[in-house]
C-alpha positions as CSV (number, residue, x, y, z in Angstrom):
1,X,33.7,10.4,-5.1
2,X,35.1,9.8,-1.4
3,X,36.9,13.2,-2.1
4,X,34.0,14.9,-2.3
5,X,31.9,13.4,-0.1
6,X,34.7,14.4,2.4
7,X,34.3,18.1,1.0
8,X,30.7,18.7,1.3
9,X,30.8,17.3,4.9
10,X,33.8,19.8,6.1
11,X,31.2,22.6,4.3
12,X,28.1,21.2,6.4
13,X,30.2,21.3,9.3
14,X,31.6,25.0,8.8
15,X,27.7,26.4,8.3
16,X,26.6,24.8,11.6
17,X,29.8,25.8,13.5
18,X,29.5,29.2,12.2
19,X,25.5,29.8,12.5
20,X,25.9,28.6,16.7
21,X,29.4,30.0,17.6
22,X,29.2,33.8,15.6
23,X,25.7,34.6,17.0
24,X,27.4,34.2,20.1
25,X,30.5,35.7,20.2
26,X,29.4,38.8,18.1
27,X,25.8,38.8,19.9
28,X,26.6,41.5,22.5
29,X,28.0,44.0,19.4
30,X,24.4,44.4,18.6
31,X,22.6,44.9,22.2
32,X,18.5,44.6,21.4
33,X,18.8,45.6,25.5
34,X,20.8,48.9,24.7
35,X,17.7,50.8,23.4
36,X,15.7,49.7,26.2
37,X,17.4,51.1,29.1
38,X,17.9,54.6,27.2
39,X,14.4,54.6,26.9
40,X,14.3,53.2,30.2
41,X,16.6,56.3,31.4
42,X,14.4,58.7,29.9
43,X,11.8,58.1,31.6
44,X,13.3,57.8,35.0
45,X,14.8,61.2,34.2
46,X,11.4,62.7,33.2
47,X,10.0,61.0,36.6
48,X,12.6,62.9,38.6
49,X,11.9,66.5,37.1
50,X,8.1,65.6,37.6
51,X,8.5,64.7,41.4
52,X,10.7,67.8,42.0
53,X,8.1,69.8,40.6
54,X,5.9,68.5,42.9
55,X,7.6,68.9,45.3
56,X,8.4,72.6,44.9
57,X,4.0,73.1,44.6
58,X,3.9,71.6,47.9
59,X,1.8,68.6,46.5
60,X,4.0,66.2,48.5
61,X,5.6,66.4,51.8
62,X,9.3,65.9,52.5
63,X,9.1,62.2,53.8
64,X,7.4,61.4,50.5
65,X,9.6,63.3,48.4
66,X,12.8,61.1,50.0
67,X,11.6,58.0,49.6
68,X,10.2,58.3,45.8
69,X,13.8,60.5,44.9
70,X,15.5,57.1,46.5
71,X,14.0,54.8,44.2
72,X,14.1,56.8,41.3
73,X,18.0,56.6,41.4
74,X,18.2,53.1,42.6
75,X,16.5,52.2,39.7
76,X,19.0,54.5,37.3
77,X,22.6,53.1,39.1
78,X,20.8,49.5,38.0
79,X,20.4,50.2,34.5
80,X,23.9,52.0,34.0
81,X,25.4,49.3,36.1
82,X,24.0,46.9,33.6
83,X,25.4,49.3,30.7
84,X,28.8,49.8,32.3
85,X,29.0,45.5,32.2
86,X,28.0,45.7,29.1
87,X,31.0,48.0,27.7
88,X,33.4,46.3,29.9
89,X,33.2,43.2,28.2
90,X,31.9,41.2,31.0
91,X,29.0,40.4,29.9
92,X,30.2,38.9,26.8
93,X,32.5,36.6,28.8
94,X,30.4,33.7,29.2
95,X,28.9,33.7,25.7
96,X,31.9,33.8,23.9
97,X,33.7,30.8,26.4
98,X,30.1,28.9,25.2
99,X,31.1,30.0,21.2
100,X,34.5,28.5,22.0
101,X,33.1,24.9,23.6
102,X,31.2,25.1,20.7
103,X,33.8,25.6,18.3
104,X,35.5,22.7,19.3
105,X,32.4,20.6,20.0
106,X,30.5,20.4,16.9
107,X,33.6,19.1,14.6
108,X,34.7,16.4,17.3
109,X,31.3,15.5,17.8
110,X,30.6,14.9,14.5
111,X,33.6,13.4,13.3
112,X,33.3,10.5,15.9
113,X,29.7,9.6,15.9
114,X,31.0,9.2,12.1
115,X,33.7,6.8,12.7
116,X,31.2,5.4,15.3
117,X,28.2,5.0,13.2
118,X,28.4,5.9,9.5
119,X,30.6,4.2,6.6
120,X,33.5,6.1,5.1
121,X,33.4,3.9,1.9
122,X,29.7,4.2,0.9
123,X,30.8,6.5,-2.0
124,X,33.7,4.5,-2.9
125,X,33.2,3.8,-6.3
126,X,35.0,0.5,-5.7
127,X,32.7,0.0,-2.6
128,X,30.3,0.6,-4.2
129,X,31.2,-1.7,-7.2
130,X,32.2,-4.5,-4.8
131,X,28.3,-4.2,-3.0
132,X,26.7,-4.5,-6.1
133,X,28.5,-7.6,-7.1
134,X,27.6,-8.8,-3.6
135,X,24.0,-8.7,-3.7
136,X,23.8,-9.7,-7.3
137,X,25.5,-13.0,-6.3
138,X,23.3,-13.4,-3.1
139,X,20.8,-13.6,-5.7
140,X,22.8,-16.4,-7.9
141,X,24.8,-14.7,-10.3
142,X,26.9,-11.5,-10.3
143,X,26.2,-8.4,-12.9
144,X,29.2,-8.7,-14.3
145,X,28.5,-12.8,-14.5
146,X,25.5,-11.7,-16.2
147,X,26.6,-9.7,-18.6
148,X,29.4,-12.1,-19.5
149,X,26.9,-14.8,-19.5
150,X,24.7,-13.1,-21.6
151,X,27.3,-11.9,-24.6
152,X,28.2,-15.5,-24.7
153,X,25.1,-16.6,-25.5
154,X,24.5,-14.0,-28.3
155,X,28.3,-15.1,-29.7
156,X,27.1,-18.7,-29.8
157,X,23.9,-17.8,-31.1
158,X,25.5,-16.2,-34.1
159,X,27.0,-19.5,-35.1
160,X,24.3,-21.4,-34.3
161,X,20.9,-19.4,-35.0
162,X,19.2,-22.8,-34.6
163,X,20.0,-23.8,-31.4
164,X,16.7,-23.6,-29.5
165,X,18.1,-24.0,-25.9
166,X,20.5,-21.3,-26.1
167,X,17.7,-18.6,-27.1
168,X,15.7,-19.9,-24.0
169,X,18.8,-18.9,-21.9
170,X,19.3,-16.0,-23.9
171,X,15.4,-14.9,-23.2
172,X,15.2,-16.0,-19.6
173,X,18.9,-14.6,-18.9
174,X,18.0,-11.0,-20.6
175,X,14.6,-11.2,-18.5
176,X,16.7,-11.5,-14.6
177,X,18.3,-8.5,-16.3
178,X,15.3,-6.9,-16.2
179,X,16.0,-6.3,-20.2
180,X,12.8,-6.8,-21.9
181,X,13.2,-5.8,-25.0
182,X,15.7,-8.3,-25.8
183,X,14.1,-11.1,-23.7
184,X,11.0,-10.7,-26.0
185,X,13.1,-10.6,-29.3
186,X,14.7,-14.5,-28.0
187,X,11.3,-15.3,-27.3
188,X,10.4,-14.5,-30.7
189,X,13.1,-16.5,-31.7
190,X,12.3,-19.5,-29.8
191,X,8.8,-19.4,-30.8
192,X,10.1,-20.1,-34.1
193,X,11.7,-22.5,-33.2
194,X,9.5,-24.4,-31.0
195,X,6.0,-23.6,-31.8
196,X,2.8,-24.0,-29.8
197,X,4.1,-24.2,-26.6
198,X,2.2,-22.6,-24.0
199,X,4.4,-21.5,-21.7
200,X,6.7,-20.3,-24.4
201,X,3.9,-18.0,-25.8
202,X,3.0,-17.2,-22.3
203,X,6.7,-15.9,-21.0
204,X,7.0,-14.1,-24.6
205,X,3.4,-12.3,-23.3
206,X,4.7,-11.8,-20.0
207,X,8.0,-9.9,-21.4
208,X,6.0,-8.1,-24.2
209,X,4.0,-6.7,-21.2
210,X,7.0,-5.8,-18.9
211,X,9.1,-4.0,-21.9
212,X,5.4,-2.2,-22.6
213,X,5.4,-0.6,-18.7
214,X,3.0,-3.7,-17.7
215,X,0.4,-2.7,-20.1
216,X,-1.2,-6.0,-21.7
217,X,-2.2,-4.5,-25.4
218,X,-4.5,-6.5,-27.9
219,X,-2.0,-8.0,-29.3
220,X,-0.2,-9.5,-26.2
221,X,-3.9,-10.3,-25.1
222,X,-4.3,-12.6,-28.2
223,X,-0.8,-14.2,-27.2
224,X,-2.0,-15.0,-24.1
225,X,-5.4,-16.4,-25.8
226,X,-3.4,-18.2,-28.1
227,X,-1.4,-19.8,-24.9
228,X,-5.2,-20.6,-23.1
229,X,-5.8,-22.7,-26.5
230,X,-3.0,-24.9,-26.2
231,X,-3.0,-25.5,-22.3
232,X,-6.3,-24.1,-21.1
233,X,-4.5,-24.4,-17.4
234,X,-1.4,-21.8,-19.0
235,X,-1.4,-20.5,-15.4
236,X,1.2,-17.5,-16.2
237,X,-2.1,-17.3,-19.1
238,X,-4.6,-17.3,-16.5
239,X,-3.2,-14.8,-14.5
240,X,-2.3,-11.9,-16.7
241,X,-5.6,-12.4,-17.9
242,X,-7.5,-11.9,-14.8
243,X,-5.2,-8.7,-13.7
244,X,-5.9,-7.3,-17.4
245,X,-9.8,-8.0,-17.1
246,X,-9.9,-6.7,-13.5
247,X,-8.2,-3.4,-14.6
248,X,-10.5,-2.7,-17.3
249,X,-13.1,-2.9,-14.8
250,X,-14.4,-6.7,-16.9
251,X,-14.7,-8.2,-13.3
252,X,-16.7,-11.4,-14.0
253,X,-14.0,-12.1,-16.1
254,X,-11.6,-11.7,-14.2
255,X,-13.0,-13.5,-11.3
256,X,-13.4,-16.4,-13.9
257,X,-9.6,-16.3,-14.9
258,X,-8.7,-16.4,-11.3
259,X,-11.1,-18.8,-10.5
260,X,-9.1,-21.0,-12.8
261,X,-5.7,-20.3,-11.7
262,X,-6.6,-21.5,-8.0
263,X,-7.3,-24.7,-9.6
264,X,-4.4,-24.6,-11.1
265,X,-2.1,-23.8,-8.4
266,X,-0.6,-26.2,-5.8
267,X,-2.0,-26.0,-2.1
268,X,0.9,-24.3,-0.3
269,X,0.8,-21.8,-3.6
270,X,2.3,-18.0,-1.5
271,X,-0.6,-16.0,-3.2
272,X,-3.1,-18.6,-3.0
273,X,-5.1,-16.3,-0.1
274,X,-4.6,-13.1,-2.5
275,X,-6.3,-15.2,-5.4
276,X,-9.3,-16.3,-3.3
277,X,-9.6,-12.8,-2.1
278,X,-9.3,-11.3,-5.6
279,X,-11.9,-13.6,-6.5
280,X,-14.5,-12.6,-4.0
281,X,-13.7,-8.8,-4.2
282,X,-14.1,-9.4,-8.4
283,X,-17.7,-11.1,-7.7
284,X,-18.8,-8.3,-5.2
285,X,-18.0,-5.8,-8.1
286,X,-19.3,-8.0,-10.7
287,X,-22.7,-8.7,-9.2
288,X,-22.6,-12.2,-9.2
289,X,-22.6,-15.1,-6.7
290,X,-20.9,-18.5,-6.7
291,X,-22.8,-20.1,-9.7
292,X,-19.8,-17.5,-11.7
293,X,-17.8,-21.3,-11.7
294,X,-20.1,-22.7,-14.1
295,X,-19.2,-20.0,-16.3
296,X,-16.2,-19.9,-19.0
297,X,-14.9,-16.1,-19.6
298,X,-15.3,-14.4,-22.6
299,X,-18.1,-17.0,-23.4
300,X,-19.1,-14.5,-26.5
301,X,-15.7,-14.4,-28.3
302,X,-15.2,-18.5,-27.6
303,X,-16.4,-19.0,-31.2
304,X,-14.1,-17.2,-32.7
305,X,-11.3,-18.6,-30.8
306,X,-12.5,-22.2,-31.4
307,X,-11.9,-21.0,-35.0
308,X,-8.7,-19.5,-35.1
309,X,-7.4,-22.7,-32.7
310,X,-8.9,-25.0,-35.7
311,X,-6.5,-23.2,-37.7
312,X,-3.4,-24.9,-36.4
313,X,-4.8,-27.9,-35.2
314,X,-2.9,-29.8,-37.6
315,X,0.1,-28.6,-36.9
316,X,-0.6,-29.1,-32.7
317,X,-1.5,-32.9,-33.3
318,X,1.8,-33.7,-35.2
319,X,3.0,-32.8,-32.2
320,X,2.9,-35.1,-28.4
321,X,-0.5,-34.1,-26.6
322,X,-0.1,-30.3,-25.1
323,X,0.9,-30.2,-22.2
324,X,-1.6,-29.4,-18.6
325,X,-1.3,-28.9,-15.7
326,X,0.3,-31.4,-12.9
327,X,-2.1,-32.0,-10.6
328,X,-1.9,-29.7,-7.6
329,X,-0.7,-31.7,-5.4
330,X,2.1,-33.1,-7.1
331,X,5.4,-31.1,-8.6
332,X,6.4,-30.7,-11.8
333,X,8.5,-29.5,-14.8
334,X,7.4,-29.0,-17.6
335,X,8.8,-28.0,-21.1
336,X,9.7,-28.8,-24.7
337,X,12.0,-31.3,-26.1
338,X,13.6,-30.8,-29.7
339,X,16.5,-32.1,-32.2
340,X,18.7,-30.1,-33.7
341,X,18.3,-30.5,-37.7
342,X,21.8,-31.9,-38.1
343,X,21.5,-34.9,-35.9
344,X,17.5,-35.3,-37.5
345,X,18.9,-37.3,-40.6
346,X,20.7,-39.5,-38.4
347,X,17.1,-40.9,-36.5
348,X,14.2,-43.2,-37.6
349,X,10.8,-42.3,-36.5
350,X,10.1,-45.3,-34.6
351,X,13.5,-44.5,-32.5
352,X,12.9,-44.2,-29.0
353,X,13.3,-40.9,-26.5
354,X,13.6,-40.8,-23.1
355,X,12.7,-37.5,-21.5
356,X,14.3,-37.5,-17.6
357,X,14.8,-35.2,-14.4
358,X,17.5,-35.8,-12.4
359,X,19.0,-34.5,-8.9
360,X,21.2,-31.8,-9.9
361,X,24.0,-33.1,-6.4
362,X,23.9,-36.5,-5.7
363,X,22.8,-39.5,-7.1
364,X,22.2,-39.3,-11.1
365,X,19.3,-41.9,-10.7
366,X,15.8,-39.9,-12.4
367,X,13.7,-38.7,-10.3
368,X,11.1,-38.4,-12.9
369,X,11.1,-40.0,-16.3
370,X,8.8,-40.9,-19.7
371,X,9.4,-42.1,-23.1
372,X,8.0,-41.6,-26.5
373,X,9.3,-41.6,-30.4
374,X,11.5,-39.5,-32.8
375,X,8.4,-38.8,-34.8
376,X,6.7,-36.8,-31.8
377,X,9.2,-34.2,-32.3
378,X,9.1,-31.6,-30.9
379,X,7.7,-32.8,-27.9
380,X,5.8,-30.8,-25.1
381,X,6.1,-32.8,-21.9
382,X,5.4,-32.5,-18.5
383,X,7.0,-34.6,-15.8
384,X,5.6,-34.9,-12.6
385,X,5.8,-37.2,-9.2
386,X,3.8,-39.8,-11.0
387,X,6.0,-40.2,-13.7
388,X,8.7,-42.4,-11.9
389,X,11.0,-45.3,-13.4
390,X,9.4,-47.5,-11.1
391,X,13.4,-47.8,-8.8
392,X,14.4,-46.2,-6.3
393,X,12.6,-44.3,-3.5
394,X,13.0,-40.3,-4.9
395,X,10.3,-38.6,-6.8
396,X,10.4,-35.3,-7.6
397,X,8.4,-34.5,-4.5
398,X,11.9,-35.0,-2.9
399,X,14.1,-32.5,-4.6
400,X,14.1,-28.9,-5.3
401,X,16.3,-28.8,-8.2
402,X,16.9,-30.6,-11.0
403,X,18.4,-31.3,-14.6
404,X,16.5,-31.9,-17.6
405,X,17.3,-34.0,-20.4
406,X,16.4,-36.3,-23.1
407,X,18.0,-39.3,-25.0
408,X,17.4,-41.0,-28.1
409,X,18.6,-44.5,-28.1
410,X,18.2,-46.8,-31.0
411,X,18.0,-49.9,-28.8
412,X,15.3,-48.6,-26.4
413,X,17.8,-49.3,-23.5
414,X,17.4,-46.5,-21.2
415,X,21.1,-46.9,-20.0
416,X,23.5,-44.7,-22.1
417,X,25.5,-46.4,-24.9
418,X,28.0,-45.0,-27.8
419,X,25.4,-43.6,-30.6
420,X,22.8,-42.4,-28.7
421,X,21.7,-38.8,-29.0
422,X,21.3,-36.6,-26.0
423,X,20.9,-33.2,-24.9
424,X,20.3,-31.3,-21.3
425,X,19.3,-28.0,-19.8
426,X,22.9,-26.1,-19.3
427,X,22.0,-25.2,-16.0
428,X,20.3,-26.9,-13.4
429,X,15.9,-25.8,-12.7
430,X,14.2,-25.5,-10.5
431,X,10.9,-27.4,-9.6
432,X,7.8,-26.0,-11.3
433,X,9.5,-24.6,-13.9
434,X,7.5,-24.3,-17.1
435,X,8.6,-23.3,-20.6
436,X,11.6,-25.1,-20.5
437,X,13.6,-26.2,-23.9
438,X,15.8,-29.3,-23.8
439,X,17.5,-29.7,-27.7
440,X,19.0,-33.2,-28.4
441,X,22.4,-31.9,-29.9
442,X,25.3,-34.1,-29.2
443,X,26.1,-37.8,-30.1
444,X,27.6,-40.0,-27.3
445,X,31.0,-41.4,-28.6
């Protein structure tokens, strides 16, 4: 590649060398002037044999007839002077002493403001390899960490198909990839997995959408319907929603949707102006005023959806109470937590979990915590900066990142002993993450 980026610059640099230095050194071969002073001569000639013939009819006097034959040949010794030059060579001179400066010039020129200013190693393919990585870890994680990251999963997903947390990796790794298509089919796994989670059913929307060019089709609408039923403040839910009403032109809707999502939002929220702007720009359109927040959207199809959310209601309450929103002016994560089948024969129902955030550096003291049985498995939580062990002075108002796990002790003591079951996020989240899966897979020896 740096071969031939070297060979089309010595081109480039040949065709402007040669359109500046040839016109000038060749210029004078093809005189435009030359035809010009011959006609130029003619006519002096033809002048001359007019005035002698006036002379000779004694229409002008001798004095007269002097001073015009004087300029007439002044006038020719200035254009053959001029052509004499000309076929000397001296005219050419300075011309071809400019081709020559510019001969030199151009290449020299161009060769340092190179070195000066440009980068000899942007077509490197190693350089170019070695940026790549660069930027890619700015961002966290290399491509090729990625990628390795990523066919891990799948191998330990082969042995163990069941292993909810690593098809949440899987789905949210293959998504930073900007692979959709695969994000969407660990989604699909996970689902299975752990069902009726909102933000689950809302990120497997979200993906469905991306890998479809952003288009929001029936079906992914009535994922994101199904997400609203569960947690009617799904904000990922909520906003799709409102962008997918607004563009077919539904704008009540849509200003209903993100009338909902600003109350959803925290107060330092970046897009929190857009929203409110959205909003007013969807009312304008929508020819309504501010009574629109007494309204629900899609008010006519609520029936139906009461009707098809009846339908697994009884699968929903064996389940912990779905999960809402925090508050807005408290922080939050917010997931699912499950056991893995093997370790399910080993529990009672009345066993108690403890579901926990912790800093991920420092001290290992929660920062959030909550408890509840084996028999509310799977369990949708959210922790927030109310849910606090009642020690220490951090909430999670104080960190930005965190691990999440549970633990299933058979004593009810909080503190780890031999026997109990745990499990924790791989990696650490950050805070306000949604969706997340934490599967209770290990036995502390």
């Amino acid at each position: 590649m740096t071969t031939t980026f070297i060979i089309i610059c010595v081109v480039m640099t040949l065709i402007a060398i040669l359109a500046v230095v040839l016109p000038l050194w060749f210029g004078a071969r093809v005189n435009p002037d030359a035809d010009r002073r011959s006609q130029v001569l003619a006519i002096l000639r033809q002048q001359a044999a007019d005035l002698e013939a006036e002379r000779a009819a004694g229409h002008i006097d001798a004095d007269e007839y002097e001073e015009s034959r004087m300029e007439l040949e002044r006038r020719v010794l200035e254009e053959t002077r001029q052509d004499e030059n000309e076929r000397s060579g001296k005219g050419t001179l300075a011309a071809r002493i400019l081709a020559v400066i510019f001969l030199v010039a151009i290449p020299t020129a161009s060769t340092l403001a190179y070195l000066a200013l440009g980068r000899y190693t942007a077509m490197d393919p190693q350089f170019i390899s070695m940026m790549e990585e660069q930027s890619a870890r700015q961002r966290g994680h290399s491509a090729r960490e990625m990628q390795k990251m990523l066919d891990d999963l799948r191998a330990r997903l082969e042995k163990d198909p069941q292993n909810a947390n690593g098809w949440f990796m899987l789905a949210r790794t293959a998504a930073q990839m900007n692979r959709f298509d695969e994000s969407v089919e660990a989604f699909k796994k996970l689902n299975a997995l752990v069902p009726n989670n909102a933000d689950i059913i809302a990120d497997m929307a979200d993906m469905m959408a991306a890998a479809n060019g952003k288009v929001i089709t029936p079906d992914i609408e009535a994922l994101l319907q199904k997400a609203l039923r569960i947690d009617p403040n799904q904000w990922k839910a909520l906003a799709l929603l409102a962008i997918h009403a607004w563009d077919r032109q539904q704008y009540v809707n849509a200003a209903l949707y993100w009338q909902r999502l600003l109350e959803v939002v925290p107060p330092d929220f970046p897009d929190r102006e857009q929203i409110e702007a959205n909003i007013s720009e969807a009312k304008r359109l929508g020819g309504v005023n501010d009574s629109i927040s007494a309204v629900s959207p899609n008010a006519a199809d609520q029936n139906a959806a009461d009707a098809q959310a009846a339908e697994g209601a009884e699968a929903v309450s064996k389940t912990a109470p779905v999960p809402t929103a925090s508050p807005a002016d408290m922080k939050y994560v917010a997931g699912t937590v499950t056991i893995s089948d093997e370790l399910r024969a080993k529990v009672k129902p009345d066993d108690v979990v403890f579901i926990y955030a912790r800093p991920a550096e420092g001290s290992r003291m929660p920062v959030a915590f909550m408890k509840v049985t084996v028999k509310d498995l799977p369990y949708n939580f959210t922790l927030d900066s109310s849910k606090t062990m009642g020690m220490g002075t951090q909430t999670l108002e104080n960190v930005d990142v965190v691990v999440v796990g549970a633990r299933i002790s058979k004593t009810g003591n909080f503190m780890p002993q031999a026997g109990d079951l745990e499990g924790e996020m791989p990696n650490p989240v950050e805070v306000g993450d949604r969706g997340l899966v934490v599967q209770i897979t290990t036995e502390r020896k």
